[in-house]
N, C-alpha and C positions, 0 to 999 in steps of 0.2 A: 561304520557302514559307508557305501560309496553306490554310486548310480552305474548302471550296468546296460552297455549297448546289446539288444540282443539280434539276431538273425533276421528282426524284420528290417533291419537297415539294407541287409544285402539287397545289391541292385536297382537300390533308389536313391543311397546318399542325400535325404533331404539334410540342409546344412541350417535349417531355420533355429536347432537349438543351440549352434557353438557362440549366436552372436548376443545372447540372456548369460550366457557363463562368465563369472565375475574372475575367474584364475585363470581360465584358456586348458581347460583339462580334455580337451576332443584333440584327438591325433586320427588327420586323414589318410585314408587306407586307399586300395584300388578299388575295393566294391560297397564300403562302409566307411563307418568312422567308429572310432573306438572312443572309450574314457579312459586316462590312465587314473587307479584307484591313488595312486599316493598326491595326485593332485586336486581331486575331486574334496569339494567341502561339503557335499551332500545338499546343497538348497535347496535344490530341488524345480531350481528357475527354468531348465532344459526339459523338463517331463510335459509338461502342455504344448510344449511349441512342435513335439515331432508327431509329424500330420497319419505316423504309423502306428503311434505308439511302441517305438522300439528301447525307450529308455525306462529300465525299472529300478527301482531299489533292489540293493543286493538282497534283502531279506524277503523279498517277493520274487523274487526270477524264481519261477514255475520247474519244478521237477526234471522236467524234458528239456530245461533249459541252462543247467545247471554252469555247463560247459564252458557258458559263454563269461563267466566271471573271472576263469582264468584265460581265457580265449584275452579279453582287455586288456588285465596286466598284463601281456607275455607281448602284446604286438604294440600297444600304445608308445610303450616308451622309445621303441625305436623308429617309431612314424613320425612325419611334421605336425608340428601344432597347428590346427583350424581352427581360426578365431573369427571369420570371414563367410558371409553368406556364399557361398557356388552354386551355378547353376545344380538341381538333382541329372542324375545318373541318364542316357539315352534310356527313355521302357518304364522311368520310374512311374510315373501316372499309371501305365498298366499293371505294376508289381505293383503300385495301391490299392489298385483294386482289385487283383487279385488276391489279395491279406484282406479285402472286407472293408476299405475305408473311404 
């Protein structure tokens, strides 16, 4: 099993979980960030720190969500590795609370 970025990253790119990841498995995107699964060792060190909740276990991503597990591997491996705090996304504060957090 492997840790799974889901859609509440879009438009916030909080980056607080790539700098807990002991392999560097977050690949930076334009409106997210991905996990690639063959890099991911499942810790699980990244799941508290993202202030959206947008990282699940592959075995817990929600029905409606399914997509998003090959959504990861299909983009991650040809995105840059983020291993580096960045500022979040212009909006993300208001994309936070607009998801309830």
């Amino acid at each position: 099993m492997t840790h799974v970025v889901i859609d509440n990253c879009q438009r916030c790119r909080f980056t607080d979980c790539v700098t807990v990841c002991p392999v560097d498995c977050f690949h930076l995107g334009d409106d997210m960030i991905y996990i690639d699964p063959d890099e991911c060792i499942d810790c699980g060190a990244c799941v508290p720190e993202c202030p959206v909740e947008a990282i699940l276990m592959e075995e817990d991503v929600p029905d409606d969500k399914q997509e998003w597990i090959q959504i990861n591997a299909d983009k991650a491996p040809d995105l840059p590795v983020c291993n580096e705090k960045l500022d979040p996304l212009p909006g993300a504060e208001e994309r936070k609370t607009e998801l309830g957090f």
